[in-house]
C-alpha positions as CSV (number, residue, x, y, z in Angstrom):
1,X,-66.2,-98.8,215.8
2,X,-65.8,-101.8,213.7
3,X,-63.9,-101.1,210.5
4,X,-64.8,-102.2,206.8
5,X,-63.1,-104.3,205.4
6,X,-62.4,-104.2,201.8
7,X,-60.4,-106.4,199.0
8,X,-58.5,-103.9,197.1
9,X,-56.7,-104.8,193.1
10,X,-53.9,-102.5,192.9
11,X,-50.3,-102.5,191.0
12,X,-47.7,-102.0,193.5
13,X,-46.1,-98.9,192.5
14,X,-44.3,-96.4,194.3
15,X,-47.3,-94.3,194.7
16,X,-49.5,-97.5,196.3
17,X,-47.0,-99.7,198.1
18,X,-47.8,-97.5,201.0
19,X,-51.4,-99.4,201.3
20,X,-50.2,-102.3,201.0
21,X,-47.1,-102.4,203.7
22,X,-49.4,-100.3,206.3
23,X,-47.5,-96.8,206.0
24,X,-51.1,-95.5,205.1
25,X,-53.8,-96.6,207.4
26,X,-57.4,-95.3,205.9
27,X,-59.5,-94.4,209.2
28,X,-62.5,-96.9,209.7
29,X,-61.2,-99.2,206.6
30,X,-58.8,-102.8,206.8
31,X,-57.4,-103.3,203.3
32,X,-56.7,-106.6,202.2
33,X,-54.3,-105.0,199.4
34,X,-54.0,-107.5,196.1
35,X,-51.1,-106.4,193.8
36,X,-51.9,-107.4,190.3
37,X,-50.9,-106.6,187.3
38,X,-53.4,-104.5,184.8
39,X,-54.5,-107.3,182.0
40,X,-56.6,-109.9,184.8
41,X,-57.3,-106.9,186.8
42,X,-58.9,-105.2,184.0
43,X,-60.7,-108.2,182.7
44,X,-62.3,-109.3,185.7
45,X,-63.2,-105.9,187.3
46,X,-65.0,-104.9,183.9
47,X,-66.5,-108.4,183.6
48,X,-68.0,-109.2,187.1
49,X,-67.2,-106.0,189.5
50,X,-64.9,-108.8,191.6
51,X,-63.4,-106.7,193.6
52,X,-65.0,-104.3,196.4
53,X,-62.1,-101.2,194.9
54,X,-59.9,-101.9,191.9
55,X,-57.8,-99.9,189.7
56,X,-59.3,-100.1,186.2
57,X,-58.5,-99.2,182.9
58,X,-59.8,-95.3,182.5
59,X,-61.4,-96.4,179.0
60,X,-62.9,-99.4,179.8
61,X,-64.5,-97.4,182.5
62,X,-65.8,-94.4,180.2
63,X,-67.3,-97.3,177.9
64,X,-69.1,-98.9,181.0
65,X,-70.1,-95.6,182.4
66,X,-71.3,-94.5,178.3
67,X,-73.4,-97.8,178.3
68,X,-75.4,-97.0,181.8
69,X,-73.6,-99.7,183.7
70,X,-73.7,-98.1,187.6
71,X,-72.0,-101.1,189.0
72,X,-69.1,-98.8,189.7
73,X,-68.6,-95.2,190.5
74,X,-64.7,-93.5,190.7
75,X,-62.7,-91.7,192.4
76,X,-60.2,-89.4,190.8
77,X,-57.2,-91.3,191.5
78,X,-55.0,-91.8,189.1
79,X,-52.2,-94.5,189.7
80,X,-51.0,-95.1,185.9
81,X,-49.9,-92.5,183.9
82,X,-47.5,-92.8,180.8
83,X,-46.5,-91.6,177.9
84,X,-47.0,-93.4,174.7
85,X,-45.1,-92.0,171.9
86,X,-42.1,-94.9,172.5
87,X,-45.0,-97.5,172.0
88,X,-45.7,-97.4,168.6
89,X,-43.3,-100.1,166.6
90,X,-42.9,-100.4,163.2
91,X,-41.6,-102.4,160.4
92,X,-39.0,-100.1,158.5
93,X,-39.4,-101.7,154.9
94,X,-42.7,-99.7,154.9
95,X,-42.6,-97.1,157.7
96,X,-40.2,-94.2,157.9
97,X,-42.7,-91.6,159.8
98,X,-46.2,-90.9,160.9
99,X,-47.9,-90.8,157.8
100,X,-46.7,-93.4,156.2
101,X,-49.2,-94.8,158.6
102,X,-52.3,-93.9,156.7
103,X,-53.3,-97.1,154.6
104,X,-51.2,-99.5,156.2
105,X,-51.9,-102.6,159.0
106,X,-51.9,-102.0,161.9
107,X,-52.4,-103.8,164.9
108,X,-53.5,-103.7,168.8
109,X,-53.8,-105.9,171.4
110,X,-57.2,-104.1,172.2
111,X,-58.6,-101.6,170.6
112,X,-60.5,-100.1,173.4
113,X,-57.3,-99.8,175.8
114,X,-56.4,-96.6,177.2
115,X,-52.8,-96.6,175.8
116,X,-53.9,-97.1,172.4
117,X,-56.8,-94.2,172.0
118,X,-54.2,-91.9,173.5
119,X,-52.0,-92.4,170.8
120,X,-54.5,-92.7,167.7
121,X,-55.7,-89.5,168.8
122,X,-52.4,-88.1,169.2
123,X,-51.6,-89.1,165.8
124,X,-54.5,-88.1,164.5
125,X,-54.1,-84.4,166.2
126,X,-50.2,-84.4,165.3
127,X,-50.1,-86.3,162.3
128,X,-53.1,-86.4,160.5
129,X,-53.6,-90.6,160.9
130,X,-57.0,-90.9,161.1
131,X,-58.5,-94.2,162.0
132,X,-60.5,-94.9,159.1
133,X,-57.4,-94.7,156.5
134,X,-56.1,-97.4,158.6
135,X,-56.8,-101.4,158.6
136,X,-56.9,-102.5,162.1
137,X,-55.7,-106.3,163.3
138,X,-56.6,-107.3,166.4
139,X,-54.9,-110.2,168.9
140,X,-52.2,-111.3,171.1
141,X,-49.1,-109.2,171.4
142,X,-46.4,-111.7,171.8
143,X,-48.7,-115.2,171.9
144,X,-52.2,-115.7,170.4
145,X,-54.9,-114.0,172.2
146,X,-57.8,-116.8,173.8
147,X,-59.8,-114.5,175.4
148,X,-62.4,-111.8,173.7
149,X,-61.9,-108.3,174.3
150,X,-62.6,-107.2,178.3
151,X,-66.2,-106.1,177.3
152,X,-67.8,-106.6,174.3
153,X,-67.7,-103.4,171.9
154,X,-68.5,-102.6,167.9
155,X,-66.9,-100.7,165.0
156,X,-68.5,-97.8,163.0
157,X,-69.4,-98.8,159.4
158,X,-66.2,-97.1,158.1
159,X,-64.0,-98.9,160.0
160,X,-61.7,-102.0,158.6
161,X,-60.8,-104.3,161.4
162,X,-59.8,-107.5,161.6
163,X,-59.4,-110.3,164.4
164,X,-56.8,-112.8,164.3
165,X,-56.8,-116.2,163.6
166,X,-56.1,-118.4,166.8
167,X,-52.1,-119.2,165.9
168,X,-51.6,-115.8,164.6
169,X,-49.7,-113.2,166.7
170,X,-49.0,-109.5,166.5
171,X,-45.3,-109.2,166.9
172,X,-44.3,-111.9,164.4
173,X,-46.8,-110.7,162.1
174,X,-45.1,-106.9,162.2
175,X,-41.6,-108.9,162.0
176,X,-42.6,-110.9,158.9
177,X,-44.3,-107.5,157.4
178,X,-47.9,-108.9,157.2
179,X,-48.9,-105.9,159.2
180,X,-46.9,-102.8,159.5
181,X,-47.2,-101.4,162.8
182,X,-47.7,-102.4,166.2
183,X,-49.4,-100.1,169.3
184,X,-49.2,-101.6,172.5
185,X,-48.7,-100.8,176.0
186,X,-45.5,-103.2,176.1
187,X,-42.7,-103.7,173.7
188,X,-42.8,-106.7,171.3
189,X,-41.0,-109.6,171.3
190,X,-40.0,-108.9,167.7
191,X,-38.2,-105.6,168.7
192,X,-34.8,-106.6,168.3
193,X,-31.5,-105.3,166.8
194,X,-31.8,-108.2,164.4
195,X,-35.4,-107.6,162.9
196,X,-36.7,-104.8,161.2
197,X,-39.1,-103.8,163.7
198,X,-38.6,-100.3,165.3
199,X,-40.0,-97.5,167.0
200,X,-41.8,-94.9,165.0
201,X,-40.1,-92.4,167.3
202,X,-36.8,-93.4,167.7
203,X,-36.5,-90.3,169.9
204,X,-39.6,-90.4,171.8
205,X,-38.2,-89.3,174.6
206,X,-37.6,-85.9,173.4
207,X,-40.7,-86.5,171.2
208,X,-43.0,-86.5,174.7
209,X,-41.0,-83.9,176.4
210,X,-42.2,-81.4,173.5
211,X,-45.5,-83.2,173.4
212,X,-45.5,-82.2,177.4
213,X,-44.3,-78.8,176.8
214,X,-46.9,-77.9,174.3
215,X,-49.6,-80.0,175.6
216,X,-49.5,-80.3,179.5
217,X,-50.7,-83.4,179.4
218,X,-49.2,-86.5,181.5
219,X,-52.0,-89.3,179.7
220,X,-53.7,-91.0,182.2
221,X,-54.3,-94.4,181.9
222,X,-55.9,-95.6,184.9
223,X,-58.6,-95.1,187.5
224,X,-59.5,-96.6,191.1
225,X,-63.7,-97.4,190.7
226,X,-65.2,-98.4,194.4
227,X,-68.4,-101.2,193.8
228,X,-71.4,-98.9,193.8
229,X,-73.4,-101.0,196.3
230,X,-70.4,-100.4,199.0
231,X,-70.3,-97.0,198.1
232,X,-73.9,-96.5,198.9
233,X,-73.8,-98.2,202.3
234,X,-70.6,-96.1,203.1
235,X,-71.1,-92.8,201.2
236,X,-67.9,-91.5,203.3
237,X,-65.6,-94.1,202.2
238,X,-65.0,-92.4,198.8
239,X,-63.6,-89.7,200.4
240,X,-61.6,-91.5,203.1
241,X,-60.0,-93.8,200.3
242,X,-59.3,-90.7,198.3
243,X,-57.3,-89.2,200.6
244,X,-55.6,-92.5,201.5
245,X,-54.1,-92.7,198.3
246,X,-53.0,-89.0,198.0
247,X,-51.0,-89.6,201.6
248,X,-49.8,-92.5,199.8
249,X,-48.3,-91.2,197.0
250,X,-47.2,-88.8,199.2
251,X,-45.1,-91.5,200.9
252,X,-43.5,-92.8,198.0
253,X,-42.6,-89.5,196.3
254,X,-40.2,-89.3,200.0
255,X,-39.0,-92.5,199.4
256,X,-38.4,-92.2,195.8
257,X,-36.5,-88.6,196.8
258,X,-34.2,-89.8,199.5
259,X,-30.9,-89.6,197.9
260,X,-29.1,-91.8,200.8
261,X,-30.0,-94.9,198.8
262,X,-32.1,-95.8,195.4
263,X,-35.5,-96.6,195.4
264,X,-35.3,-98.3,192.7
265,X,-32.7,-100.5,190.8
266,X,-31.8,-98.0,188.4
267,X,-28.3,-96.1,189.0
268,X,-29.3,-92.5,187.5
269,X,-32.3,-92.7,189.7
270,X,-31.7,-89.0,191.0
271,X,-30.8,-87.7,187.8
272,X,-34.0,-88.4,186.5
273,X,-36.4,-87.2,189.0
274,X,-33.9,-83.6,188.7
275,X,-34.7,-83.9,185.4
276,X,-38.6,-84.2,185.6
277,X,-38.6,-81.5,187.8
278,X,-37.1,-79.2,185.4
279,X,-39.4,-80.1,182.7
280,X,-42.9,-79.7,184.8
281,X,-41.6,-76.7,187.0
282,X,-42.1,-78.4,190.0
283,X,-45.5,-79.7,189.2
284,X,-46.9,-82.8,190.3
285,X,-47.0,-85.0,186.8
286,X,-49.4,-87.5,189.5
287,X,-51.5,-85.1,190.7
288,X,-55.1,-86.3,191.8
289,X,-58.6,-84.2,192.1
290,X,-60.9,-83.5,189.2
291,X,-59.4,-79.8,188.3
292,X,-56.3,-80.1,188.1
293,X,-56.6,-82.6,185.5
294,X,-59.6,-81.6,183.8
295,X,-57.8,-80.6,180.4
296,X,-56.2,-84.3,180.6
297,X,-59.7,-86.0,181.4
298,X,-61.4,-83.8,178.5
299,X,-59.0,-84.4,175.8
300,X,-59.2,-88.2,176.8
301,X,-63.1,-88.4,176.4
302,X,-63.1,-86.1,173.0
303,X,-60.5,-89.0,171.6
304,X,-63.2,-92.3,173.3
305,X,-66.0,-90.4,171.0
306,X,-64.4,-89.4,167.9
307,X,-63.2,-93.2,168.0
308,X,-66.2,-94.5,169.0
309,X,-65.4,-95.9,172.1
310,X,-68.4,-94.0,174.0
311,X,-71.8,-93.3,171.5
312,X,-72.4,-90.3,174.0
313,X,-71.0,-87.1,175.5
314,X,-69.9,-87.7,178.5
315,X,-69.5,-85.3,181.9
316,X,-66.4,-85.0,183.8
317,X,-69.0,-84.8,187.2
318,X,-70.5,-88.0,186.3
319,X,-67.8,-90.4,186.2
320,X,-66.7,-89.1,190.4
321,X,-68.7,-89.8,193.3
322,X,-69.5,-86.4,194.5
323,X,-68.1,-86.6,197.3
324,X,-64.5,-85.9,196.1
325,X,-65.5,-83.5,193.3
């Protein structure tokens, strides 16, 4: 039997390298693997459904799947997870905690990006920030932003929000104080020992063990979606690339656990994986299937409506194909 061939947009991370160099062969699929990184990925999977499977920004998804768009359907795969508490920069002439947040600037690269609702909800829920104490700038990170947002989205009539102009910039802006805080999934260029841009949570490591402890939650940032019109003519696949990327991750979790040699370039390598083992109790902080993150997947979607991401409920079952629910 002739096998299908798909294109398939994918970081290369531990948990997917296994795809790409052939240690995991789905039956009755050829993967031409693409490594990219998330930003062009996004943008062009949400835009024009490019790709026959792509990893895709779990919010962008929810707003596509809120809106009746059916060009995609997901498997619960999760390859991006992180936490965000260490992503939230401030200038310290106006911000010494959390609520100094409430009435101040603050800006995003996208407002619709999974990083950021995580972490307006979480300070919401912790802190008591809610978005519509808050002026909201939107643009480029470290350069000014060309492009629009990935898809095309509104504000609720309560909401202040501002786009920048096309030489302005978030991270000098937060440097020179012309807005006062910064979430973004990557660290500014202005976040130096010399400037008076900082974290909000200079110990946010301990900040998201707690947050883990109390919460359970490992925030999930991405999806894998399969093009609904190769899903349909190969109902089975979902299934078979489902389990392709479990044995995967299986893969890498070895590799990443062999203590002959790092993995990785980073000396305490085995310290740290002891260390995350202590704090989930052996659980699997990567662990795919609708149940056993259904608490994760729920909290996410009550944060896309409160912040009006989505303008409906949504159902866990809806956003899988069914045949890996």
């Amino acid at each position: 039997m002739s096998k299908v061939r798909i294109t398939l947009a994918c970081g290369a991370y531990d948990r997917t390298i296994p795809l790409q160099d052939g240690t995991v062969s789905p039956p009755g699929i050829d993967i031409n693997f693409l490594p990219m990184r998330p930003s062009s990925m996004f943008r062009r999977q949400a835009r024009h459904a490019e790709f026959d499977v792509s990893e895709l920004s779990f919010s962008t998804y929810c707003m596509l799947k809120a809106r009746g768009d059916s060009r995609m359907i997901a498997i619960p795969v999760f390859p991006s997870r992180k936490f965000r508490h260490g992503f939230v920069f401030v200038n310290t002439a106006a911000v010494s905690g959390p609520s100094d947040l409430i009435g101040k600037r603050i800006g995003v690269h996208e407002y619709q990006n999974t990083a950021s609702t995580w972490i307006r909800g979480i300070l919401h829920d912790d802190h008591g920030v809610r978005k519509e104490e808050v002026s909201w700038y939107l643009g480029g990170l470290n350069a000014p932003k060309p492009e629009g947002d990935r898809i095309p989205m509104g504000f609720g009539e309560n909401m202040d929000v501002h786009r920048l102009g096309d030489d302005e910039y978030l991270s000098e802006m937060l440097e020179a104080g012309e807005i006062q805080a910064v979430i973004s999934p990557e660290v500014p260029a202005s976040f130096r020992p010399d400037s008076p841009v900082r974290r909000l949570f200079p110990d946010f490591l301990e900040v998201e063990r707690e947050y883990y402890r109390r919460t359970r939650i490992f925030p999930i940032m991405h999806t894998v979606v399969i093009r609904t019109d190769l899903y349909e003519s190969h109902r089975w696949m979902a299934r078979t690339l489902f389990e392709a990327f479990e044995a995967a991750k299986e893969v890498g979790r070895e590799r990443l656990r062999y203590t002959g040699a790092l993995y990785s370039s980073l000396p305490w390598l085995d310290h740290h994986v002891e260390e995350m083992d202590r704090l989930t109790e052996g659980q699997d902080l990567f662990a795919y299937g609708l149940e056993p993150n259904r608490h994760v997947l729920e909290t996410f979607l009550g944060y896309s409506r409160d912040q009006g991401l989505i303008d409906r409920p949504l159902v866990l079952e809806e956003l899988f194909a069914p045949e890996v629910l």
